[in-house]
C-alpha positions as CSV (number, residue, x, y, z in Angstrom):
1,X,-8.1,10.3,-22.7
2,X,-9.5,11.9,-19.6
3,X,-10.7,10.2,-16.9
4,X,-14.4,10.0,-16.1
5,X,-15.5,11.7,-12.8
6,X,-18.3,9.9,-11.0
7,X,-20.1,11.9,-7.6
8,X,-20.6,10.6,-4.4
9,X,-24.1,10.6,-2.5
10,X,-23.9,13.6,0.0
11,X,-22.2,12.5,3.0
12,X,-20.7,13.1,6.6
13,X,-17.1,12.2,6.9
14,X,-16.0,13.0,10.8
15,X,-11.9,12.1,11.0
16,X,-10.3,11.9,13.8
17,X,-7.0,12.7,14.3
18,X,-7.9,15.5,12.1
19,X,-4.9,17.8,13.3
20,X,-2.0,15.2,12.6
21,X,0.2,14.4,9.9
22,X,-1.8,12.5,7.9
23,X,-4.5,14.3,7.6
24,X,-3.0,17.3,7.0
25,X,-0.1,15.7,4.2
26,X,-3.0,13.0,2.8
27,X,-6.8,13.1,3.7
28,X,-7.4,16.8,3.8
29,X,-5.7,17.6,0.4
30,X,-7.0,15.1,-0.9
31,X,-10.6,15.3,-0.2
32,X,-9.5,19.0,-1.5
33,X,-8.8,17.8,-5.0
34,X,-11.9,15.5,-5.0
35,X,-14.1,18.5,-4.4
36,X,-11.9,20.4,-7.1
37,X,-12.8,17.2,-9.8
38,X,-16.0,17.7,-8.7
39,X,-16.9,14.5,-7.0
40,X,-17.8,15.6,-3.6
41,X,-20.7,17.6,-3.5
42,X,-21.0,20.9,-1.9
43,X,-23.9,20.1,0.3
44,X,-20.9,17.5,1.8
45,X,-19.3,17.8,5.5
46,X,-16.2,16.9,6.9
47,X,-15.9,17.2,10.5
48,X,-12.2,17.0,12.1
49,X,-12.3,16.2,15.6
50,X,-9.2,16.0,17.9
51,X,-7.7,17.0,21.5
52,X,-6.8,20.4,20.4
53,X,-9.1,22.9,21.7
54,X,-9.9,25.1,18.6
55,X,-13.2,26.2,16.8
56,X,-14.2,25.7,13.4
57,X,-12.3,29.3,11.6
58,X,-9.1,27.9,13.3
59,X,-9.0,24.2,11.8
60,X,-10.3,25.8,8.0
61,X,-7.3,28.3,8.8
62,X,-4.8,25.0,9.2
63,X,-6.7,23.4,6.6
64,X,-6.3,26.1,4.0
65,X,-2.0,26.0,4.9
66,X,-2.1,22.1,4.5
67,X,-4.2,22.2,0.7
68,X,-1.0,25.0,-0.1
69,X,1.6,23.0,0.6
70,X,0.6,19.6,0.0
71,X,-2.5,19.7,-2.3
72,X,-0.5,20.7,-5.6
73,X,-1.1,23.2,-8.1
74,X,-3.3,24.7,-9.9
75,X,-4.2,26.4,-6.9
76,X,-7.7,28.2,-6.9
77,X,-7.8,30.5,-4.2
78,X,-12.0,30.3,-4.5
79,X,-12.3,26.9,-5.1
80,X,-10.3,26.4,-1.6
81,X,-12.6,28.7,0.0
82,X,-15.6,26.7,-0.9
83,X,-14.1,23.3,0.3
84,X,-13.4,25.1,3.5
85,X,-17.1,25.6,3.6
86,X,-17.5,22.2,4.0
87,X,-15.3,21.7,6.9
88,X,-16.1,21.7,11.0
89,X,-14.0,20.8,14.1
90,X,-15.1,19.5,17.4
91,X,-12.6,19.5,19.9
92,X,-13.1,15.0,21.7
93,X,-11.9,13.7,24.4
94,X,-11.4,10.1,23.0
95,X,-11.2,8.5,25.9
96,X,-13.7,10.9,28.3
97,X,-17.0,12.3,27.2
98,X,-15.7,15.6,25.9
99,X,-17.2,16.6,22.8
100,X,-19.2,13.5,22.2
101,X,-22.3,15.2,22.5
102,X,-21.6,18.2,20.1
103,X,-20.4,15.5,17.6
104,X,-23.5,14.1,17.0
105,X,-25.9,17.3,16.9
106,X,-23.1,18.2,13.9
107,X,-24.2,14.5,12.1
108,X,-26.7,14.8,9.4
109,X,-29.7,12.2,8.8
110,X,-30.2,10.8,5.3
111,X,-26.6,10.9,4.6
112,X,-23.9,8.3,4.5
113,X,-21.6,8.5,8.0
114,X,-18.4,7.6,7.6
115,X,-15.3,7.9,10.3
116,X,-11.7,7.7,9.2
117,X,-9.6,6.6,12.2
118,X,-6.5,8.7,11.5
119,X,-5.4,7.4,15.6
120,X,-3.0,5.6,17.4
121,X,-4.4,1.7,17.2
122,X,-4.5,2.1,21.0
123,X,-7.3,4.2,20.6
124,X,-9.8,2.5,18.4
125,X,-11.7,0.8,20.7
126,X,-12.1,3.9,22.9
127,X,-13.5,5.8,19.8
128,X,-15.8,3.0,18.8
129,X,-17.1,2.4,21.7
130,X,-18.3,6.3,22.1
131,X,-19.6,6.6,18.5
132,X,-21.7,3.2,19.8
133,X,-22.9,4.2,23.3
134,X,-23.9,8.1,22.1
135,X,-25.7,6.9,19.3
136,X,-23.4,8.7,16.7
137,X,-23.0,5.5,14.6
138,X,-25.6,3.3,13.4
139,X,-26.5,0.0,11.3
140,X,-24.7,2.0,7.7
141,X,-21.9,3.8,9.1
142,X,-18.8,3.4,8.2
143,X,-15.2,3.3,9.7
144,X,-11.8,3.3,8.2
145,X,-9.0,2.2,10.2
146,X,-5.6,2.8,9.3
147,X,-2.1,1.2,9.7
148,X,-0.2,-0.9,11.6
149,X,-3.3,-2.9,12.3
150,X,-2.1,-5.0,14.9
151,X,1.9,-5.9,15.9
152,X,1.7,-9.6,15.8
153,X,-1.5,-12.1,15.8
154,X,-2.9,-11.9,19.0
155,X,-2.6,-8.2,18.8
156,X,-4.6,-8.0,15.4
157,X,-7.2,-10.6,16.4
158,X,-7.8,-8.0,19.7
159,X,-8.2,-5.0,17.3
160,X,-10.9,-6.9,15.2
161,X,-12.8,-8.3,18.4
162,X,-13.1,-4.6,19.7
163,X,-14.1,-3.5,16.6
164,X,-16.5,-6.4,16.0
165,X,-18.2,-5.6,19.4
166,X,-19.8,-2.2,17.8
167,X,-19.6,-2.3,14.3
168,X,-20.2,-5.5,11.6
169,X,-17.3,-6.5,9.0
170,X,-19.3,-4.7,6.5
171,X,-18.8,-1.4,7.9
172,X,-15.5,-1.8,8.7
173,X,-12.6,-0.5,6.1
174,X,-8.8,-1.2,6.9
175,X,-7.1,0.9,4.8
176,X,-3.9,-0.1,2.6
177,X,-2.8,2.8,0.3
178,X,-1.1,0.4,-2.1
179,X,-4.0,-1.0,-3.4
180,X,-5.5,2.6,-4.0
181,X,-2.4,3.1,-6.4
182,X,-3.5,3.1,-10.2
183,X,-1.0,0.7,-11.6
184,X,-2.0,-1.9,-8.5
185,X,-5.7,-2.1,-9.6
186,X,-4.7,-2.2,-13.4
187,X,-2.6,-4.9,-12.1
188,X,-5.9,-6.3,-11.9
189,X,-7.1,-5.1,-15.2
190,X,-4.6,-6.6,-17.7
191,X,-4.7,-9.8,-15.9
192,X,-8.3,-10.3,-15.8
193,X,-9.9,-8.3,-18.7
194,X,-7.2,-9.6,-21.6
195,X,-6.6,-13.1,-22.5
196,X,-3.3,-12.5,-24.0
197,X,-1.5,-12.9,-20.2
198,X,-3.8,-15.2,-18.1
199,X,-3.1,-18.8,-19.8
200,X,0.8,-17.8,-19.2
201,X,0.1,-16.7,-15.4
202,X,1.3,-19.9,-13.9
203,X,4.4,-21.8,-13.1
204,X,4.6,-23.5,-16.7
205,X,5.4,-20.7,-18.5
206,X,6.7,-17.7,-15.4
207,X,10.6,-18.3,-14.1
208,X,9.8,-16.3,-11.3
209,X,8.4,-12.9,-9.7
210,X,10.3,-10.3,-8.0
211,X,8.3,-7.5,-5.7
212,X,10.3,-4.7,-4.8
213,X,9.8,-1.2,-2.7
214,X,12.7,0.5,-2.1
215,X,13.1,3.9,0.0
216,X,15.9,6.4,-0.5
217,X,14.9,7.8,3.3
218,X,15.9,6.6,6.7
219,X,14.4,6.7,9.3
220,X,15.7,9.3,11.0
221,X,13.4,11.2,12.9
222,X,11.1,8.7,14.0
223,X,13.5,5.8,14.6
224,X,12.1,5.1,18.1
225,X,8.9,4.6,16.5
226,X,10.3,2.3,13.3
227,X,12.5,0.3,15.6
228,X,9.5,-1.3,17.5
229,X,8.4,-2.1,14.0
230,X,11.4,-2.9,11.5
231,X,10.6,-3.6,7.7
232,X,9.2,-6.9,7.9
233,X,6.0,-5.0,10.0
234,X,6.0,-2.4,8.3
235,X,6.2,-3.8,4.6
236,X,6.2,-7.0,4.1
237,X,3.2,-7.8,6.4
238,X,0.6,-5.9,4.5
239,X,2.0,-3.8,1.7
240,X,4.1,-6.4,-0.1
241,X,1.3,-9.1,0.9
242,X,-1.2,-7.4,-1.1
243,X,0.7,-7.2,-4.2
244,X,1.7,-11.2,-3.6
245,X,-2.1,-11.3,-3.4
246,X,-3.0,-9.9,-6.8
247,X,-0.5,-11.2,-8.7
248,X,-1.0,-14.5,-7.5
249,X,-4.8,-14.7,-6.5
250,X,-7.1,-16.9,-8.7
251,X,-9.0,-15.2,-10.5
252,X,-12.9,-14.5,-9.2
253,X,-16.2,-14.7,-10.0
254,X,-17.0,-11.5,-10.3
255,X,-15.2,-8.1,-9.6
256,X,-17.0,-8.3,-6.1
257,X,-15.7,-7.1,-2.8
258,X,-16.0,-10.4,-1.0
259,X,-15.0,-12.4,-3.6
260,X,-11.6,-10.8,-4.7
261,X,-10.7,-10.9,-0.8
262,X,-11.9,-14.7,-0.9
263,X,-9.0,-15.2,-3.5
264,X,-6.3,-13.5,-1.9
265,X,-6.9,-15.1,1.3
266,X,-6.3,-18.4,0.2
267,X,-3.2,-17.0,-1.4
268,X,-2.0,-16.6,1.9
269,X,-3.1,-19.1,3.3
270,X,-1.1,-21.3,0.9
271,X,2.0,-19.7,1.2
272,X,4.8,-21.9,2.8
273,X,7.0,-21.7,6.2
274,X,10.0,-19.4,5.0
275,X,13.4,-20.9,5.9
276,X,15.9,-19.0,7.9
277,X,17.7,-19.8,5.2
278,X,16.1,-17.8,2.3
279,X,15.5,-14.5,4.2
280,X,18.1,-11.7,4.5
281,X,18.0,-8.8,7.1
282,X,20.2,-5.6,6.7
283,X,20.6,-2.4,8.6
284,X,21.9,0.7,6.6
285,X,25.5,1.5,8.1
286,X,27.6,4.2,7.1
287,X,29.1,7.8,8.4
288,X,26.8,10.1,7.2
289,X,23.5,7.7,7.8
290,X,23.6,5.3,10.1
291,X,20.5,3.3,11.3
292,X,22.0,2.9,14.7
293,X,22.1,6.0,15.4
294,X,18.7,6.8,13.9
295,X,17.3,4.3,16.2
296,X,18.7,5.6,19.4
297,X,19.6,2.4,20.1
298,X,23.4,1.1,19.8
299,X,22.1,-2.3,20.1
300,X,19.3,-2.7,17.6
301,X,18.3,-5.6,15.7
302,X,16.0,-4.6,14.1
303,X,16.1,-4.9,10.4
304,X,15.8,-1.4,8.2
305,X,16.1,-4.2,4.9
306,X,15.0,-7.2,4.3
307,X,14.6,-10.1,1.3
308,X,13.0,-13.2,1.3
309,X,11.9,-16.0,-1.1
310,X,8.9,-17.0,-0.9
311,X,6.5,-19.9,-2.3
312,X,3.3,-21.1,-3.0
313,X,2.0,-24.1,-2.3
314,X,-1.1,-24.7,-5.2
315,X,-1.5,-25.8,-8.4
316,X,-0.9,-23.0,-10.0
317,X,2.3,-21.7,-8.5
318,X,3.7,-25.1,-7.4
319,X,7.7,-24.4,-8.3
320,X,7.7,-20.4,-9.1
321,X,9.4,-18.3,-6.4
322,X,8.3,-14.8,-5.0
323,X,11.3,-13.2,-4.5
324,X,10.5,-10.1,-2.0
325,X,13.2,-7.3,-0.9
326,X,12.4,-3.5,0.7
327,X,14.9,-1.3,2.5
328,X,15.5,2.0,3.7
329,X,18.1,4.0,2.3
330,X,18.7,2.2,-0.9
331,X,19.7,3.8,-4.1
332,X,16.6,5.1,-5.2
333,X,13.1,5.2,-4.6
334,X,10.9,2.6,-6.4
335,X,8.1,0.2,-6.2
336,X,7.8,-2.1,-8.8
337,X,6.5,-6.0,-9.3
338,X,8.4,-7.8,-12.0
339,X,7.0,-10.9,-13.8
340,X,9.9,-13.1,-15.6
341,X,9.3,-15.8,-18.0
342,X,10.7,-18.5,-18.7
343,X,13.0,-18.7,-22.0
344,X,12.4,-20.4,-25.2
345,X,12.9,-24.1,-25.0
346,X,15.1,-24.0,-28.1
347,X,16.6,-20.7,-30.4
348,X,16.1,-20.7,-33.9
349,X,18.9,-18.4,-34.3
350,X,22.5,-19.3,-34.4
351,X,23.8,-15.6,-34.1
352,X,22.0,-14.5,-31.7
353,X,23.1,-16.5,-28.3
354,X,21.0,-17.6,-25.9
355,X,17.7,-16.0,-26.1
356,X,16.4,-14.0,-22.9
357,X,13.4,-14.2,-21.1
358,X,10.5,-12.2,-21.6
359,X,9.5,-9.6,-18.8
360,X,6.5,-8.0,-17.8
361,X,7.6,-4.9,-15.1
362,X,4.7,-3.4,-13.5
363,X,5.8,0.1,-11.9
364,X,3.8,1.8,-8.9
365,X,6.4,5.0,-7.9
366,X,7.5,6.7,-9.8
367,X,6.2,6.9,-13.2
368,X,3.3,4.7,-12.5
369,X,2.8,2.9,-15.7
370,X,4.0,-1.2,-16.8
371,X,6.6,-2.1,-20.3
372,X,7.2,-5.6,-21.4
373,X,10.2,-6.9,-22.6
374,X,10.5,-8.6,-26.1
375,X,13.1,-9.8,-27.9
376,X,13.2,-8.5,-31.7
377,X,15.5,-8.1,-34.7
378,X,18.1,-5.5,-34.2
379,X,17.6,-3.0,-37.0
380,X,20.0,-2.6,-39.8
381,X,22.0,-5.6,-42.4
382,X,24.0,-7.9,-41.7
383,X,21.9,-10.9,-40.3
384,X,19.7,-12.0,-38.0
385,X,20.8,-10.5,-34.6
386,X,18.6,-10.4,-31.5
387,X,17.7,-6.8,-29.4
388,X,15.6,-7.3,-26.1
389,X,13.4,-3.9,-26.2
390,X,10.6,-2.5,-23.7
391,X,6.8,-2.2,-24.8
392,X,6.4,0.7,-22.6
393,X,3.4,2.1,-21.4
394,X,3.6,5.4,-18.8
395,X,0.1,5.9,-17.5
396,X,0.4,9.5,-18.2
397,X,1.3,9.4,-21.8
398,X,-1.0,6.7,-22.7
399,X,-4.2,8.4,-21.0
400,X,-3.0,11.8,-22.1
401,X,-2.4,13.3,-18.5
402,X,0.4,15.1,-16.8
403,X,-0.3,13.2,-13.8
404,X,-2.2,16.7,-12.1
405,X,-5.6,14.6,-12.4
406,X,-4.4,11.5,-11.5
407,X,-6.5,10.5,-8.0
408,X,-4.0,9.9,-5.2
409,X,-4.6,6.4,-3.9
410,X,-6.1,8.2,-0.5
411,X,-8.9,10.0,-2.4
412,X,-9.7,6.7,-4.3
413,X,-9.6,4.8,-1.5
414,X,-12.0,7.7,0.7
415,X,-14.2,7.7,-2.0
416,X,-14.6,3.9,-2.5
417,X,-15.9,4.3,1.7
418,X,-18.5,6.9,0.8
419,X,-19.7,4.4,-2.1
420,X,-19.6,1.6,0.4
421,X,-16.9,-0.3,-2.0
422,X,-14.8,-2.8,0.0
423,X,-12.9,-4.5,-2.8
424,X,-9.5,-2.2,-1.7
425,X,-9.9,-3.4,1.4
426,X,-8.3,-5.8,3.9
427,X,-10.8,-7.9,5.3
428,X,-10.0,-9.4,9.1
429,X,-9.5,-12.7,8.2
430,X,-7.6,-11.8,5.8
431,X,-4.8,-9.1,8.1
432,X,-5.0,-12.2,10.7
433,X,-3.5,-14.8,8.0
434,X,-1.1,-12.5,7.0
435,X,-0.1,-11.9,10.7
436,X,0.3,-16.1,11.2
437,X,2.2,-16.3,8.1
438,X,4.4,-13.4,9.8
439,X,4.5,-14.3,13.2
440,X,6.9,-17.1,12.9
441,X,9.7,-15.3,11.0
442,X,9.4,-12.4,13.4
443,X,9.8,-14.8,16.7
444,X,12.3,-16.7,14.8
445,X,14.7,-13.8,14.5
446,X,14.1,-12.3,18.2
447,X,14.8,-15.8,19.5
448,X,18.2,-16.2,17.6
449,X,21.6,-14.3,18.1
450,X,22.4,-13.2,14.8
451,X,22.4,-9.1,14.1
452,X,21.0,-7.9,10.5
453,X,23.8,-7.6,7.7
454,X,25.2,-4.1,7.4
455,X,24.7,-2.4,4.1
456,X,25.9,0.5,3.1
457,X,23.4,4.1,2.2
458,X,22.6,4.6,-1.5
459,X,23.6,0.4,-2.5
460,X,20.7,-1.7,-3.2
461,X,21.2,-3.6,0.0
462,X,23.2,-6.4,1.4
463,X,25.4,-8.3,0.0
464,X,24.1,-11.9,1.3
465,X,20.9,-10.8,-0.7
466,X,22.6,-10.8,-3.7
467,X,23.4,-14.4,-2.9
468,X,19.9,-15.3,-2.3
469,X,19.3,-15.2,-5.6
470,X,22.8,-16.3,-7.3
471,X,22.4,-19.7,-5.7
472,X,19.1,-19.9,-8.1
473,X,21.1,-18.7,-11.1
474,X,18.8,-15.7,-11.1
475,X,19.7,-11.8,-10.5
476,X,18.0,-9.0,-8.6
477,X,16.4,-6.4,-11.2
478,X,18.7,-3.1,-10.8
479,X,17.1,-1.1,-8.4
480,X,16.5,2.7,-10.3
481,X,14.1,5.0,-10.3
């Protein structure tokens, strides 16, 4: 099967922050391998603008290193040339008037605008506020704001009201990568467009749900950085909230931007107070890796791990726990959402012991693709004995692909902005829920005394997680990749 290819409207993309990291490991490349598929058209231009003081041959220059190394292969040296065609630079002052003016002479009418904030938060409003007050922006542009949107509520509600003060919540896209991953919006798919799963999505017939993303990194590095953050910011808050979202959302009326956002907020906003007593924090100790040190700080207590159970208070998930666990420096990188049933109510079959639970496992990295567990007959004589074996499906054998074409979940997500597509985005009401779910837990654990559990490098965390699910009579899935 290969995947259809459908072009955007000519367009005007300016990002700013154009000369950091993520442009030059994400947005570049992949607006590279857009214009490869051939979605973007070539009468498109993408504008970089940042502090550096450099003209337009030097950022194609750094451009043309960054599609080497991070835009993958097949590389074709002329088809690189004609996306550098596409790109400018103007050198901005985001917080002066510096470049400002030259910006907008470069902005085309009759096209879609569209400005990806690749920026320190911090700087938003600045930004914003220019594209306003020089008449860059108008009544249709777009902007895309990226992670950590906000530290705590009051922080997030301040980045939406400067936002709000230029631009409308139409126009504005907060960006979450996860839900640009393929398997996350067939997540979507299988339980919305088959009937065989939705009349079994609920707590009558699911034991319970485990979300996991686990990191074989550290953070060394950036630990400063991480430590003002921990995992609970940095995961739980949005990425892991997201995939609670979609697995547990009702479902809604229509495939609609507004109304897929209704549902998950009101996910959120049933979800209980978490207990002290069903969350586990963990810092990764050991000789060789040693968060402590990573962090530059001796005295951290700030959580590199963390697993919590979680509930829902509705009708539909009324007695099904969420168990949730991420970490650095675990045994292997994986991201993965696993469904459990509940077993049969009785077994038919005396040989076979007691029967075990069907399992739907949806994985996002690596191998993107989902299996199902069933239990059938194990082959061969000699009576009826009971095998548990995966249904698999791996996205790139079943749709005949390698993976090469596969869109990364940045050029999906870019190119759902140039469409004017919200549905992959985080709506404000929706990050500032998440953040008063959040906020709680956070200010619980700065007000108490107790450091996170040690765990050691390459184990699949803490021990005291292990117990958070043993006192349910339930077991973590293994954590592999």
């Amino acid at each position: 099967m290969v995947s259809r290819v459908i072009p955007v409207d000519d367009f005007d993309l300016v990002v700013f922050g154009a000369t950091g990291d993520l442009a030059r490991r994400k947005i570049l490349p992949g607006l590279y391998r857009r214009f490869t598929a051939g979605q973007i058209p070539a009468s498109a231009r993408i504008i970089g603008a940042a502090r550096t003081e450099q003209d337009d041959d030097a950022f194609r220059s750094d451009a043309r290193a960054a599609i080497c190394e991070f835009g993958g292969a097949p590389r074709d040296e002329a088809r690189i040339d004609d996306f550098l065609n596409l790109l400018g630079y103007v050198a901005i002052d985001a917080k002066g008037e510096g470049g400002w003016s030259e910006l907008k002479s470069r902005m085309r009418p009759g096209t879609v605008h569209a400005f990806y904030f690749s920026v320190a938060p911090a700087l938003f409003g600045d930004i914003a506020e220019r594209l306003a007050t020089n008449g860059i922006a108008d009544a249709e542009s777009r902007v895309v704001v990226e992670k950590p949107f906000g530290r705590d509520l009051a922080s997030a509600r301040a980045l939406n009201e400067t936002l709000a003060r230029h631009f409308t919540e139409a126009q504005i896209y907060r960006i979450d990568h996860y839900l640009g991953k393929e398997t996350v919006q067939n997540l979507m798919a299988v339980r919305f467009a088959n009937i065989l799963f939705e009349p079994l999505w609920n707590s009558q017939y699911v034991d319970h749900v485990q979300i996991t993303v686990a990191e074989t990194v550290g953070v060394a590095g950036r630990g400063s950085y991480y430590d003002k953050s921990g995992a609970i910011r940095d995961m739980v808050q949005n990425h892991m909230m997201q995939l609670l979202c979609l697995i547990a959302m009702e479902p809604p009326y229509h495939f609609d931007p507004d109304a897929v956002r209704d549902e998950k907020l009101k996910v959120i906003r049933a979800l209980q107070a978490v207990p002290p007593a069903d969350i586990v924090r963990g810092q990764y100790r050991g000789a060789d890796a040693d968060y402590l040190t990573d962090a530059e700080d001796p005295n951290s207590r700030t959580e590199s791990y963390v697993a919590m159970k979680v509930c829902i208070s509705n009708w539909r998930w009324q007695g099904t726990p969420f168990y949730l666990r991420t970490g650095k420096k675990l045994r292997a990188r994986t991201s993965e959402i696993a469904i459990t049933f509940k077993e049969p109510p009785h077994s038919i079959f005396d040989d076979s012991g007691s029967p075990r639970a069907n399992q739907l496992v949806i994985r996002l990295q690596p191998n993107e693709g989902m299996n199902l567990k069933v239990m059938i007959k194990e082959p061969g004589p000699g009576g009826m004995r009971l095998v548990q074996v995966p249904l698999d499906m791996s996205f790139a054998d079943a749709l005949g692909s390698d993976g090469a074409d596969m869109p990364d979940a940045y050029e999906r997500l870019i190119m759902d902005v140039i469409r004017g597509n919200q549905t992959l985005f985080m709506r404000g009401d929706e990050v500032e829920a998440a953040w008063a779910w959040t906020d709680p837990i956070i200010k619980a654990w700065e007000d108490g005394k107790h450091r996170p559990e040690p765990y050691d490098p390459g184990s699949s965390g803490p021990e005291e997680a292990l117990r958070l699910m043993h006192r349910d009579n339930r077991r973590w899935r293994e954590i592999r990749s």
